[in-house]
Chimera marker file (.cmm) of the C-alpha trace (Angstrom):
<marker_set name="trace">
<marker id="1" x="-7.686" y="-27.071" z="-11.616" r="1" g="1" b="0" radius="0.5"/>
<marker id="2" x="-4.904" y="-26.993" z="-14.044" r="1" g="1" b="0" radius="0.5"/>
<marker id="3" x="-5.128" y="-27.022" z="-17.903" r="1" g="1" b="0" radius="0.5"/>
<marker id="4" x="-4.457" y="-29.658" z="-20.387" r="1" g="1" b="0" radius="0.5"/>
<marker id="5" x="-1.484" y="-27.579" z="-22.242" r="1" g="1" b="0" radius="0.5"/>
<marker id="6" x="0.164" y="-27.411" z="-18.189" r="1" g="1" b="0" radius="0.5"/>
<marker id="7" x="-0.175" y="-30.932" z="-17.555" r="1" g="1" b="0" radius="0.5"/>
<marker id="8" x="1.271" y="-31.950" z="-20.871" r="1" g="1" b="0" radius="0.5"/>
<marker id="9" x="3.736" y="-29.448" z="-20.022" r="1" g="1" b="0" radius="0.5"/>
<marker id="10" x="4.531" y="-30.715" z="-16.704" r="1" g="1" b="0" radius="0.5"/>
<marker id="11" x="4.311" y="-34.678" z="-17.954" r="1" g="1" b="0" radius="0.5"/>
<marker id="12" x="7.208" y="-33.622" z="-20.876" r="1" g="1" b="0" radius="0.5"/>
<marker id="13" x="9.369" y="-32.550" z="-18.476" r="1" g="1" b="0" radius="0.5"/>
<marker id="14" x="9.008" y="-35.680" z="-16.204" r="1" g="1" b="0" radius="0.5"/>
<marker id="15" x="9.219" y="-38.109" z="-19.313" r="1" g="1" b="0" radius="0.5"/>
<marker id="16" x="12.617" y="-36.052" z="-19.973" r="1" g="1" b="0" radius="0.5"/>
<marker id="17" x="13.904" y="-36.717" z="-16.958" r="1" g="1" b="0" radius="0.5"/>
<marker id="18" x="16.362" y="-33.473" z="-17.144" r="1" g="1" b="0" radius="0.5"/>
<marker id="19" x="15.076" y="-32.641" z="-13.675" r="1" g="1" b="0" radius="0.5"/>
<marker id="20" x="14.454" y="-34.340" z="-10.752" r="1" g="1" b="0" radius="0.5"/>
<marker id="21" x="11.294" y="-34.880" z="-9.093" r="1" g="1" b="0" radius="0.5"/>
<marker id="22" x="12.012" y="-32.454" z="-6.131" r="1" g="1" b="0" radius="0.5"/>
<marker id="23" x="12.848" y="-29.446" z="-8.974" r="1" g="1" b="0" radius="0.5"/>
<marker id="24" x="9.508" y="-30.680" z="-10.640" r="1" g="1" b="0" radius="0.5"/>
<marker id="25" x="7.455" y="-30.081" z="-7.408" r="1" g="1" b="0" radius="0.5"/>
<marker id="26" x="9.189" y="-26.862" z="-6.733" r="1" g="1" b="0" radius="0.5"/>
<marker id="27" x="9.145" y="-25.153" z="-10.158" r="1" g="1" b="0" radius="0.5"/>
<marker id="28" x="5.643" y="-26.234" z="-11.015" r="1" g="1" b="0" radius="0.5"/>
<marker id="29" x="4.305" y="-26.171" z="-7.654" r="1" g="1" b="0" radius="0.5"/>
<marker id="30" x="2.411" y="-29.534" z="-8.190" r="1" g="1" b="0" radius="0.5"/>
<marker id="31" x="2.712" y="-32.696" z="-5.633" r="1" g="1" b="0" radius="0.5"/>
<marker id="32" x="4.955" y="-35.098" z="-7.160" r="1" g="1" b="0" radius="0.5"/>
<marker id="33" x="2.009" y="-37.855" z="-7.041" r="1" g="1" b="0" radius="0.5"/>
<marker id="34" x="-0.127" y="-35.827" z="-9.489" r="1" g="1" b="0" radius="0.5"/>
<marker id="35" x="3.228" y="-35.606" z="-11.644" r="1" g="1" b="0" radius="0.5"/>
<marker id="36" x="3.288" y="-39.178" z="-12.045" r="1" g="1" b="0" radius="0.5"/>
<marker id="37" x="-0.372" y="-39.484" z="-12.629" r="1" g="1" b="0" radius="0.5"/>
<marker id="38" x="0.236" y="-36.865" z="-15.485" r="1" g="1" b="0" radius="0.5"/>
<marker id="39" x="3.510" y="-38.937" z="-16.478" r="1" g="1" b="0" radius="0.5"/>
<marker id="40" x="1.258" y="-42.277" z="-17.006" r="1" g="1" b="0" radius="0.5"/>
<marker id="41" x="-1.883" y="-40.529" z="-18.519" r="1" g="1" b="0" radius="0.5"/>
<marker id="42" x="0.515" y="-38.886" z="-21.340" r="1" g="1" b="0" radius="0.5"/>
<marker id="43" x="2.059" y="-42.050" z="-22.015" r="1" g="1" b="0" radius="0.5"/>
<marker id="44" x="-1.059" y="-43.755" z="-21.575" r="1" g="1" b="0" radius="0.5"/>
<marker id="45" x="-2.539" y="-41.944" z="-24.404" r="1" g="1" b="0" radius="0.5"/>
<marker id="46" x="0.604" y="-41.322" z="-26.984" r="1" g="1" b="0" radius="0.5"/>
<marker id="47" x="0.005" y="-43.999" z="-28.984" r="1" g="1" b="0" radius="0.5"/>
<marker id="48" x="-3.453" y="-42.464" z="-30.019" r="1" g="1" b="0" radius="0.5"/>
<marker id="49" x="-1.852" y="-39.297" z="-31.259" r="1" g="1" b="0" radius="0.5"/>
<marker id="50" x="-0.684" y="-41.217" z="-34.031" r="1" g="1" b="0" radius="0.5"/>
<marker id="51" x="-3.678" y="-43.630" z="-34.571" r="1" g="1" b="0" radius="0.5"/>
<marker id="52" x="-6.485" y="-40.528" z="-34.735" r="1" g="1" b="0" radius="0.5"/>
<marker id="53" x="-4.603" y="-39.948" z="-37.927" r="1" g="1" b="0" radius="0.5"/>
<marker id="54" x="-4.620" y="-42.769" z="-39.665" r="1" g="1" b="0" radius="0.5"/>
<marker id="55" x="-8.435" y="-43.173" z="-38.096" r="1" g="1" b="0" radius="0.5"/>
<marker id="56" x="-9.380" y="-39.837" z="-40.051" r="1" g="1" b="0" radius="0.5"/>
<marker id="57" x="-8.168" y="-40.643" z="-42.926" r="1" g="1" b="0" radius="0.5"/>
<marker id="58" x="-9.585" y="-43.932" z="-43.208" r="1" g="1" b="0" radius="0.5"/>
<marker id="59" x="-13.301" y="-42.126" z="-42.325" r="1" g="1" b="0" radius="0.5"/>
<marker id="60" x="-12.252" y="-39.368" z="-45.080" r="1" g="1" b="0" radius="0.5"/>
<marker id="61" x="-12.178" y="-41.817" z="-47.760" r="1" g="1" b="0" radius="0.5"/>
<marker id="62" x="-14.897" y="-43.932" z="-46.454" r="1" g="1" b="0" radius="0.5"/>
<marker id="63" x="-17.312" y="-40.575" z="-46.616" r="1" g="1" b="0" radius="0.5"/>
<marker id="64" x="-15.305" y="-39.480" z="-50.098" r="1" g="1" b="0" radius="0.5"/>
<marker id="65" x="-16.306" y="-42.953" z="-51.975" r="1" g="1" b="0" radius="0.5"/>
<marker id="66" x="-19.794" y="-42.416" z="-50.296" r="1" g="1" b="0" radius="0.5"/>
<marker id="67" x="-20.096" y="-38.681" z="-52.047" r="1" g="1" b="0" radius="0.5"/>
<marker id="68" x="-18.721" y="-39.774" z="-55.120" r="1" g="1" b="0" radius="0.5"/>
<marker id="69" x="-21.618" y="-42.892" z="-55.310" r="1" g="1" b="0" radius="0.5"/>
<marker id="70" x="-24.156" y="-40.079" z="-54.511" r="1" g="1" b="0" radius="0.5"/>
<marker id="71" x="-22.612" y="-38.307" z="-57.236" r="1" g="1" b="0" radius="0.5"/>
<marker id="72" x="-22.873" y="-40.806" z="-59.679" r="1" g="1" b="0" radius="0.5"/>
<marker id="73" x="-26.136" y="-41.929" z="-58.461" r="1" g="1" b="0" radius="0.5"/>
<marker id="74" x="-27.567" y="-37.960" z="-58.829" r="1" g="1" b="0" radius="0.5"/>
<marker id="75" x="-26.219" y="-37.852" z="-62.399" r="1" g="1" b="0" radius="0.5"/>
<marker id="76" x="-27.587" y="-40.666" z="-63.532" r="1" g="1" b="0" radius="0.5"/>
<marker id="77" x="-31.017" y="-39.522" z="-61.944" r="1" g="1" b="0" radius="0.5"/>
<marker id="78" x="-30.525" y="-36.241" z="-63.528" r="1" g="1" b="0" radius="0.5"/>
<marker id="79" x="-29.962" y="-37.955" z="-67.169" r="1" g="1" b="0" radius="0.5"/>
<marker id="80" x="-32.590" y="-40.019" z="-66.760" r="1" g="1" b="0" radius="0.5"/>
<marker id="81" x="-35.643" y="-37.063" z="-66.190" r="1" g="1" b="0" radius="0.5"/>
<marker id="82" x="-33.832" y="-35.358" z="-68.618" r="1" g="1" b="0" radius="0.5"/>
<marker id="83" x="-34.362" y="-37.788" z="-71.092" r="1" g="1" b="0" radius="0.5"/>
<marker id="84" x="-37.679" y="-38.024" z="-70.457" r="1" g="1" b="0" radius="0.5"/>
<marker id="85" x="-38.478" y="-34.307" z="-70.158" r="1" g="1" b="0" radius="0.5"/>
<marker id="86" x="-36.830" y="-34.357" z="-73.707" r="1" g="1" b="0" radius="0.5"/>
<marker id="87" x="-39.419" y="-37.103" z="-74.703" r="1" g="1" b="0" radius="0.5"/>
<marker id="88" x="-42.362" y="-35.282" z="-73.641" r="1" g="1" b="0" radius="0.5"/>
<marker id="89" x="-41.156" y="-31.602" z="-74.666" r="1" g="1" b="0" radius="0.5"/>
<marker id="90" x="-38.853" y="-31.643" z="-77.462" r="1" g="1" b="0" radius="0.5"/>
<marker id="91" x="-35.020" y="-31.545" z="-77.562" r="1" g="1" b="0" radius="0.5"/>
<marker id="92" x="-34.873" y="-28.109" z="-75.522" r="1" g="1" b="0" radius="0.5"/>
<marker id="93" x="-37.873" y="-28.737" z="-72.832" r="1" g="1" b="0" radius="0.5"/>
<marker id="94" x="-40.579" y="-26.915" z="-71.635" r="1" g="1" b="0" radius="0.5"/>
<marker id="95" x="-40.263" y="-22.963" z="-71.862" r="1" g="1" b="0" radius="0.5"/>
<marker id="96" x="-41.027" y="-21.232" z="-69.030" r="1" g="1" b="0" radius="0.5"/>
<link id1="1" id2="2" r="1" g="1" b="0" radius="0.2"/>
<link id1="2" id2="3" r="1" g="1" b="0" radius="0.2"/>
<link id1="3" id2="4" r="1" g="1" b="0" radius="0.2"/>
<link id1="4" id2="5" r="1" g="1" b="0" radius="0.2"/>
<link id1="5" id2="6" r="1" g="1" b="0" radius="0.2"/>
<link id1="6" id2="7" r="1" g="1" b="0" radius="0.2"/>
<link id1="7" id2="8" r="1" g="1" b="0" radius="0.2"/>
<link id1="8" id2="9" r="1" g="1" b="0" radius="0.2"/>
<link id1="9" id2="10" r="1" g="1" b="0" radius="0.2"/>
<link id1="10" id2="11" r="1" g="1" b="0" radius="0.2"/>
<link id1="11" id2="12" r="1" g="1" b="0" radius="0.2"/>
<link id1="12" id2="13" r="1" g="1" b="0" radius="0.2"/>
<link id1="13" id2="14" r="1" g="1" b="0" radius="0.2"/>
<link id1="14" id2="15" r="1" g="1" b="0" radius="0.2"/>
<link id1="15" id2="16" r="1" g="1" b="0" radius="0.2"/>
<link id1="16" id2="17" r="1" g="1" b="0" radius="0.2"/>
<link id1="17" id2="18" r="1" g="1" b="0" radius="0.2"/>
<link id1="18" id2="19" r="1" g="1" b="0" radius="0.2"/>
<link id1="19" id2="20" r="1" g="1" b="0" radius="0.2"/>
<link id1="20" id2="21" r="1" g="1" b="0" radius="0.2"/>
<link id1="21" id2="22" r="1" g="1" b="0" radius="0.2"/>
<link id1="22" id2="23" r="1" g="1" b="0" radius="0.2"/>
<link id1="23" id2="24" r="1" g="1" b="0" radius="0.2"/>
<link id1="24" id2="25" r="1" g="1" b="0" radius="0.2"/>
<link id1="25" id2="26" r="1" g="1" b="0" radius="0.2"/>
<link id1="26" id2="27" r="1" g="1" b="0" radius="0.2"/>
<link id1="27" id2="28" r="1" g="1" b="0" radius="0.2"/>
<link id1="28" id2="29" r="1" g="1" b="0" radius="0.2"/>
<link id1="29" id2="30" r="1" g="1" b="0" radius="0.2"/>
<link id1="30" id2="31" r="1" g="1" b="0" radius="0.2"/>
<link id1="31" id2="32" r="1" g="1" b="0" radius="0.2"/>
<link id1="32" id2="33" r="1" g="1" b="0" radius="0.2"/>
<link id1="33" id2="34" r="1" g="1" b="0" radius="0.2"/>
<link id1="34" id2="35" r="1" g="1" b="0" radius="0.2"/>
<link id1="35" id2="36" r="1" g="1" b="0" radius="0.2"/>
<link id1="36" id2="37" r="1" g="1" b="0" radius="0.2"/>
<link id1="37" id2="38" r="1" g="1" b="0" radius="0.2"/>
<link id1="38" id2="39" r="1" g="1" b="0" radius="0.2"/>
<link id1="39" id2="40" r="1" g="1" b="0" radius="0.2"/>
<link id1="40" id2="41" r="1" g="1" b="0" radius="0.2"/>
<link id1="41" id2="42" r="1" g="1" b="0" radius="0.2"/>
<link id1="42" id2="43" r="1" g="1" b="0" radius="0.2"/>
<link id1="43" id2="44" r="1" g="1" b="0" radius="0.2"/>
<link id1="44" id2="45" r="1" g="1" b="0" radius="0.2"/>
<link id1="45" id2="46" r="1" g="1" b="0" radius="0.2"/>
<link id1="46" id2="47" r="1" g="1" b="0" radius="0.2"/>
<link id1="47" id2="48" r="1" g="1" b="0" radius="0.2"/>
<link id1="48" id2="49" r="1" g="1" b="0" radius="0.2"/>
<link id1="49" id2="50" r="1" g="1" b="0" radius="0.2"/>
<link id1="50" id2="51" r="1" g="1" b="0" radius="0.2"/>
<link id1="51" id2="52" r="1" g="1" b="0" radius="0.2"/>
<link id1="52" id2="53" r="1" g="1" b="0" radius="0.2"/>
<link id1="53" id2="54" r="1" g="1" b="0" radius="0.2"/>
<link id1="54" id2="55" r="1" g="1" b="0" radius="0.2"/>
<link id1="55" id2="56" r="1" g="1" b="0" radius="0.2"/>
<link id1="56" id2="57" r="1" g="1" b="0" radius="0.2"/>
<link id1="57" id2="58" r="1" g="1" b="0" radius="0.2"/>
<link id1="58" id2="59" r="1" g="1" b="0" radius="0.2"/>
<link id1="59" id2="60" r="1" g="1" b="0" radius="0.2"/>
<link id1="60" id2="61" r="1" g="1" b="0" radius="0.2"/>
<link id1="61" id2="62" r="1" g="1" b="0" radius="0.2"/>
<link id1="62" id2="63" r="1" g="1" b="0" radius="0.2"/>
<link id1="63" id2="64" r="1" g="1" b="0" radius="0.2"/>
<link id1="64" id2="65" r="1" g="1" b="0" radius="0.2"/>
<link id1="65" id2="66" r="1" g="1" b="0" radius="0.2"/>
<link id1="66" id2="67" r="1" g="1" b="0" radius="0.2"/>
<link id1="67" id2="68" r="1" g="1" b="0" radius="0.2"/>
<link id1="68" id2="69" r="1" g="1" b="0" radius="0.2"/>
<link id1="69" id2="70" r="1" g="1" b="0" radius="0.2"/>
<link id1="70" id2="71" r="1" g="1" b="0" radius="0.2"/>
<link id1="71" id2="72" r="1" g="1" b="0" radius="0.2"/>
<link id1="72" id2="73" r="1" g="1" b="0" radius="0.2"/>
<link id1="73" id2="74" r="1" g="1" b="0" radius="0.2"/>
<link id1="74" id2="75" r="1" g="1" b="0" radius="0.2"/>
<link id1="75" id2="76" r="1" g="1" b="0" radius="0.2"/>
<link id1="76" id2="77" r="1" g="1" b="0" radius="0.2"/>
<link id1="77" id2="78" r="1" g="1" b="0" radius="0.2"/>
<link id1="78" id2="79" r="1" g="1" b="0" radius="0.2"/>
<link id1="79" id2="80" r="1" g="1" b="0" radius="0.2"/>
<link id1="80" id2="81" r="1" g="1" b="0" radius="0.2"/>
<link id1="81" id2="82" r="1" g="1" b="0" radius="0.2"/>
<link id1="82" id2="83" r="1" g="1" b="0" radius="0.2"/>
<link id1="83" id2="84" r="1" g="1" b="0" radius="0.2"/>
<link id1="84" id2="85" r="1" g="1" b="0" radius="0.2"/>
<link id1="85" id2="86" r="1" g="1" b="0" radius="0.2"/>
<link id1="86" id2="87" r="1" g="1" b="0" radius="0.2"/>
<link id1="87" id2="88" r="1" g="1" b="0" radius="0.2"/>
<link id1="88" id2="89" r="1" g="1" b="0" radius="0.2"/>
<link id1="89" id2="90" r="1" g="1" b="0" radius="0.2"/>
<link id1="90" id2="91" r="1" g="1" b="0" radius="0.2"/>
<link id1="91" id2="92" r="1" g="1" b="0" radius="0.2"/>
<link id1="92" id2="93" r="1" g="1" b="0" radius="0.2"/>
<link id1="93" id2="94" r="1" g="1" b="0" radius="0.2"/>
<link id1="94" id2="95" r="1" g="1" b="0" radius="0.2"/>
<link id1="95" id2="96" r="1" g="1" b="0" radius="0.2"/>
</marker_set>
């Protein structure tokens, strides 16, 4: 079983072209079949490399706006039993 970081390796090197696929089979001892199968998967999947990007950044801000209305939401929460602990307890609250 070879690893991800050979395979992408290996799939470079046939997307360059700089060798042929004889050289390929002989300096990475790997059957040219599973070369092209690397080959397609890697191209295959390029296009994501780029989109997982713009993917987390959209789910950063999504989850940023949704802290920021928990924020506001906790504050206003806050103020509120505040105001009413000032009510019952004077301007400074109950001394503990």
């Amino acid at each position: 079983m070879h690893k991800p970081d050979f395979k992408a390796k290996v799939a470079l090197e046939a997307i360059k072209g700089e060798l042929t696929m004889a050289e390929m089979v002989k300096n990475f001892d790997v059957q040219a079949a599973q070369i092209t199968q690397w080959k397609k998967q890697l191209l295959a999947s390029a296009s994501g490399a780029f989109d997982s990007n713009d993917n987390a950044t959209d789910e950063s801000e999504k989850t940023i706006q949704e802290l920021h209305a928990k924020i506001g939401q906790l504050t206003m929460e806050n103020d509120f039993l505040e105001r009413g602990l000032e009510r019952t307890h004077g301007p400074r609250g109950k001394k503990w």
